[in-house]
MIVOZA-439455 format. One line per 5 residues: number of its first residue (from 1); their letters; for each residue x, y, z of N, C-alpha, C, O. Coordinates in nm, 4 decimals, padded with zeros to 6 digits, m for minus. Each point is the difference from the previous one (the first is absolute). Layout:
! MIVOZA-439455
NUM) A) X,Y,Z,X,Y,Z,X,Y,Z,X,Y,Z ~ ...
This chain:
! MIVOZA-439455
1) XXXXX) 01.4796,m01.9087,m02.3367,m00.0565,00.0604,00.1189,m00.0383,00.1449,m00.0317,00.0824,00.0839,m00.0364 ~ m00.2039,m00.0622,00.0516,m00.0393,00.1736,00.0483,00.0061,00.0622,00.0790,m00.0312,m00.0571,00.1045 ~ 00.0656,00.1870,m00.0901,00.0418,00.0373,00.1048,m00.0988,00.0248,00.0989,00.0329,00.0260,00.1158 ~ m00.2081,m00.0348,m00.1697,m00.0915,m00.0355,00.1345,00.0084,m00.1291,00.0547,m00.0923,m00.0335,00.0742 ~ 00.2129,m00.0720,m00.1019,m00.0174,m00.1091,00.0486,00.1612,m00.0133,00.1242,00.0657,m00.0983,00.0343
6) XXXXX) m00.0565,00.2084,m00.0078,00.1133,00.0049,00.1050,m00.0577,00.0867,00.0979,m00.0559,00.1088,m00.0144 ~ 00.0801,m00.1781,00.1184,m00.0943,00.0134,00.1217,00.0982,00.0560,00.1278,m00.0455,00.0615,00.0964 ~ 00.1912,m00.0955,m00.1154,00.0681,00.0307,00.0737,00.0934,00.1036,m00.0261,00.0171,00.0110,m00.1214 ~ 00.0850,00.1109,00.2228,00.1053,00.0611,m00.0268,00.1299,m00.0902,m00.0614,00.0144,m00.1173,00.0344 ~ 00.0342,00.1520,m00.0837,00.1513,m00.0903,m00.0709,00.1139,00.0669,00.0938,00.1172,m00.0210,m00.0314
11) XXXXX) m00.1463,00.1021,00.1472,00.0719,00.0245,00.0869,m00.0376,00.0368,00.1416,m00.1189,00.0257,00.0189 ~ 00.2013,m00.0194,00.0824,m00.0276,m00.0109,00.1375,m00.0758,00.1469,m00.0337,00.0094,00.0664,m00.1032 ~ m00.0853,m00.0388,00.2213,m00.1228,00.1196,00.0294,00.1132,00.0765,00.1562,m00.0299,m00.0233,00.1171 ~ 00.1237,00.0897,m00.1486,00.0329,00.0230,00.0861,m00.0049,00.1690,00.0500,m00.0125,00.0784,m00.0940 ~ 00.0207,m00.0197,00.2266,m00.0078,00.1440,00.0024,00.0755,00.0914,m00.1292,m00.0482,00.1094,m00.0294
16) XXXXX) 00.1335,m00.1471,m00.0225,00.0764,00.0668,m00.0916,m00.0819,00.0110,m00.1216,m00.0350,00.1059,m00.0521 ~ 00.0036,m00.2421,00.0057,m00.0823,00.0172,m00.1327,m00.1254,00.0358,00.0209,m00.0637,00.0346,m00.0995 ~ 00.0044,m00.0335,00.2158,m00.1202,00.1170,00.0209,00.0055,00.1325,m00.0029,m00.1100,00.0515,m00.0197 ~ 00.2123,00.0333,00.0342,00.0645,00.1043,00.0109,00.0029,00.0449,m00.1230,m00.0625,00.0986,m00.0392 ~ 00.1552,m00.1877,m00.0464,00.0165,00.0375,m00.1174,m00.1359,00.0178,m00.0736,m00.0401,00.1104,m00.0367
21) XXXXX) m00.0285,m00.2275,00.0174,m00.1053,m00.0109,m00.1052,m00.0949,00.1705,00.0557,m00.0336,00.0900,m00.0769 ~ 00.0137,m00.0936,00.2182,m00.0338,00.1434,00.0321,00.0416,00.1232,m00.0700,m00.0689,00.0832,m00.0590 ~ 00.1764,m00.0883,00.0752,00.0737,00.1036,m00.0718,m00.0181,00.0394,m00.1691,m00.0058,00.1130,m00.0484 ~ m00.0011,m00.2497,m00.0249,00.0123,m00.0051,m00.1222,m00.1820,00.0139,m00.0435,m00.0266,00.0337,m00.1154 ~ m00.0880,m00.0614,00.2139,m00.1145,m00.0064,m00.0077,m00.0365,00.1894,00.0126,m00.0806,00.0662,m00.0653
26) XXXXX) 00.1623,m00.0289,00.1595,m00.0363,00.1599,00.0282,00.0449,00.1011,m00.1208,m00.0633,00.1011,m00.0304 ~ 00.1959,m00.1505,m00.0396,00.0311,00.0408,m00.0856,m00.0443,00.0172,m00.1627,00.0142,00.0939,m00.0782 ~ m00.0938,m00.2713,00.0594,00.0022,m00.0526,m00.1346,m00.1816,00.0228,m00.0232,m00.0474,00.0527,m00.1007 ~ m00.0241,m00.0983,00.2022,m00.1175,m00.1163,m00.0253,m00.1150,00.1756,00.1000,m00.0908,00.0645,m00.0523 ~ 00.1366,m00.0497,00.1622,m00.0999,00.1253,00.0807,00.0010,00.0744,m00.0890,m00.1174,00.0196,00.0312
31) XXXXX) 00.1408,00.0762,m00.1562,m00.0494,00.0996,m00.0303,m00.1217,m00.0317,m00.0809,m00.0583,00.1058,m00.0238 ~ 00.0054,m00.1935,m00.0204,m00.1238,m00.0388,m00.0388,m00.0675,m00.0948,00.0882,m00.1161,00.0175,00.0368 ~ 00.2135,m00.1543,00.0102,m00.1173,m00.0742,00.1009,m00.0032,00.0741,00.1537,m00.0161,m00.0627,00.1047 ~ 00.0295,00.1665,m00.1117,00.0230,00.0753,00.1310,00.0559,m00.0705,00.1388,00.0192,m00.1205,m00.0158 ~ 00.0053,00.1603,00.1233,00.0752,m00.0455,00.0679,m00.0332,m00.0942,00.1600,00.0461,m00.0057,00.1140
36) XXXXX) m00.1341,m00.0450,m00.1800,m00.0711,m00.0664,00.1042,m00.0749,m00.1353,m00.1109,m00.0467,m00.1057,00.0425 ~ 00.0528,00.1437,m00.1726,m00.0206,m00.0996,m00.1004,m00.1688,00.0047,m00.0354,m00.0522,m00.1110,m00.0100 ~ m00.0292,00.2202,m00.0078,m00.1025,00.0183,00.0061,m00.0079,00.0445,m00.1798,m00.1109,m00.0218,m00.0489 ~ 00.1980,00.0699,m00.0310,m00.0426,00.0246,m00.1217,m00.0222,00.1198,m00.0072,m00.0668,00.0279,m00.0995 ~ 00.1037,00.0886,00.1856,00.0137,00.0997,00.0109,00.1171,00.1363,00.0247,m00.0188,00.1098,00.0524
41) XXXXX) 00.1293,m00.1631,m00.1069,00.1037,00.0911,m00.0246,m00.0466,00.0732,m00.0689,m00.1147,m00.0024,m00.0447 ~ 00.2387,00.1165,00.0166,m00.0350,00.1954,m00.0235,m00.0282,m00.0724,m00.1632,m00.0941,00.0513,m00.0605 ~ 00.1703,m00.1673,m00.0136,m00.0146,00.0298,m00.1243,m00.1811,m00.0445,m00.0307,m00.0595,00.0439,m00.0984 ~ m00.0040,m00.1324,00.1977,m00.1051,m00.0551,m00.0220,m00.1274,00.1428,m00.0150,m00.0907,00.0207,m00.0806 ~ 00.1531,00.0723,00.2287,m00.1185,00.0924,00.0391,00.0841,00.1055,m00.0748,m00.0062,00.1132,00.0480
46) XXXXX) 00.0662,m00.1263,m00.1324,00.0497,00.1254,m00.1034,m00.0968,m00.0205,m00.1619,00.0097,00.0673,m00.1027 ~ m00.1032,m00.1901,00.1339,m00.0287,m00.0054,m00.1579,m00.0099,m00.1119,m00.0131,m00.1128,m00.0484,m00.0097 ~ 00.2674,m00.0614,00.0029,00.0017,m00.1228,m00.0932,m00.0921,m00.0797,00.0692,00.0082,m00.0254,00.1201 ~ m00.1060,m00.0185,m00.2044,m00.0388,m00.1609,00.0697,m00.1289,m00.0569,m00.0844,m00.1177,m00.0278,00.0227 ~ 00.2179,00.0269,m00.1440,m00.0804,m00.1007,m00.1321,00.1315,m00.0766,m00.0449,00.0597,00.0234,m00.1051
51) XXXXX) m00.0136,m00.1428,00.2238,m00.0968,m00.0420,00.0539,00.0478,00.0700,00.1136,00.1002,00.0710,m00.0081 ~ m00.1678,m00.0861,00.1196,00.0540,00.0033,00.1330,00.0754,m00.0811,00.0374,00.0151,m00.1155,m00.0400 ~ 00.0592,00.1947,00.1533,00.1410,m00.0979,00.0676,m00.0884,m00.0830,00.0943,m00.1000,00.0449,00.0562 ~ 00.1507,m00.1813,m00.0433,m00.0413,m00.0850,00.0616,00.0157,m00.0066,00.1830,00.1035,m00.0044,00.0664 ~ m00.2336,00.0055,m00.0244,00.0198,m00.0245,00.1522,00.0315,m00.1808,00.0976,m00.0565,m00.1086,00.0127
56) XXXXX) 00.1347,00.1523,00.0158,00.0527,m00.0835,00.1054,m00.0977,m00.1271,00.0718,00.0159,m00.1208,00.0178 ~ m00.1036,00.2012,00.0059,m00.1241,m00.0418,00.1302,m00.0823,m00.0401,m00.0632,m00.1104,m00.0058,00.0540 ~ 00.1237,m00.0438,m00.2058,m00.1164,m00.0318,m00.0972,m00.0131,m00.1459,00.0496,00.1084,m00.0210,00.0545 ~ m00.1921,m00.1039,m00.0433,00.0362,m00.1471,00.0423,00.0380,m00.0620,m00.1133,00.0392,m00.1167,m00.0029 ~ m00.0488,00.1903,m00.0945,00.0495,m00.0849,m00.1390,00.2310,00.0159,00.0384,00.0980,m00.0642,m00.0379
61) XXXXX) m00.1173,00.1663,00.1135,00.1612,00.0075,m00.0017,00.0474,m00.0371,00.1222,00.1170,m00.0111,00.0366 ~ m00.2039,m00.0044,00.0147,00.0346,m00.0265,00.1805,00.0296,m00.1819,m00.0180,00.1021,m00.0513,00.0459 ~ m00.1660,00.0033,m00.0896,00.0080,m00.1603,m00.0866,00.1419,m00.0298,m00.0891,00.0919,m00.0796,00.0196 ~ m00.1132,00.1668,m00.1124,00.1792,m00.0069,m00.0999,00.0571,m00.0912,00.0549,m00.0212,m00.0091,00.1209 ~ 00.0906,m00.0670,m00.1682,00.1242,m00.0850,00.0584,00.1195,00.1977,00.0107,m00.0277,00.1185,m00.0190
66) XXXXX) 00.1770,m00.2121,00.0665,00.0526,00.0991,m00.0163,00.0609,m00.0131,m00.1825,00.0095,00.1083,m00.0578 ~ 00.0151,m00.1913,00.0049,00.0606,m00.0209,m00.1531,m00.1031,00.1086,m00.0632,00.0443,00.0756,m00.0864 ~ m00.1659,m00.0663,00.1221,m00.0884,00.0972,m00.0802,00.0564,00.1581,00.0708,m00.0885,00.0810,m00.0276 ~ 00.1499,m00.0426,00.0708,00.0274,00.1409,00.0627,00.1398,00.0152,m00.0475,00.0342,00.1155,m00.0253 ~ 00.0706,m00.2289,00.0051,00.1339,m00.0632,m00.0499,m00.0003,00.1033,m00.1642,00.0548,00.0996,m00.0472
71) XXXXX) m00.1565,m00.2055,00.0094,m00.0589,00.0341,m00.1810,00.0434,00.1644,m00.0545,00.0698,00.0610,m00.0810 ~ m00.1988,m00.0387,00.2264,m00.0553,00.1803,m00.0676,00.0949,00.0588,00.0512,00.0204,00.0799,m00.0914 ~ 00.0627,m00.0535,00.1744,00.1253,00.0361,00.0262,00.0663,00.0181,m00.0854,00.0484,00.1115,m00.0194 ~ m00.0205,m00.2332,m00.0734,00.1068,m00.0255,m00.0398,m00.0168,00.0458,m00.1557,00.0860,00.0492,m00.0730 ~ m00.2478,m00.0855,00.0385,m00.0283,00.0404,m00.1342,m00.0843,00.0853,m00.0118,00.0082,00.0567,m00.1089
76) XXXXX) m00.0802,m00.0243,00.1669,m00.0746,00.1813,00.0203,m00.1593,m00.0719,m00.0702,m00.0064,m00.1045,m00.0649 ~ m00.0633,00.1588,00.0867,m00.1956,m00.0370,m00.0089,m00.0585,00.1374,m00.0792,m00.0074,00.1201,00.0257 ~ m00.0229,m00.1930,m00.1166,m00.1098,00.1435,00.0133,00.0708,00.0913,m00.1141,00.0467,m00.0184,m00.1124 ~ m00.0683,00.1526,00.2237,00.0703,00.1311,m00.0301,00.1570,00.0237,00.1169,00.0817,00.0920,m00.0061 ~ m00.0837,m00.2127,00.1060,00.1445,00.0361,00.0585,00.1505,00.0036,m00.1018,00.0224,m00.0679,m00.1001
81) X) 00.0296,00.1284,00.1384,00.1076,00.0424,m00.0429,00.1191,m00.1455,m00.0089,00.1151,00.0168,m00.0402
């Protein structure tokens, strides 16, 4: 199995783990995909973006299963960390 071929969470979606992933998204992922998920954090409009951080609202990502967001999380794309 690939992980674009998992379509579902492997856990309940509950207020808590929305909270969290918030938290860990404001902390980890907003200073380059900025904070609304546009690809515009301070590190993007400070310079970096060869490549550019990826926007949110693109339909190529709005589509993703979630196993494809699982992946880059987990194993970083690109130039993510």
């Amino acid at each position: 199995m690939y992980p674009d071929d998992v379509e579902a969470f492997p856990f309940m979606i509950t207020k808590e783990a929305l909270d969290r992933g918030q938290e860990r998204y404001q902390i980890f992922c907003s200073v380059c995909h900025g904070m609304t998920g546009y690809g515009d954090g301070m590190i993007a409009r400070r310079g970096f973006n060869k490549p550019a951080p990826a926007s949110y609202h693109q339909d190529r990502l709005r589509q993703a299963p979630v196993g494809h967001f699982f992946d880059v999380m987990t194993n970083g794309w690109g130039a993510m960390p």
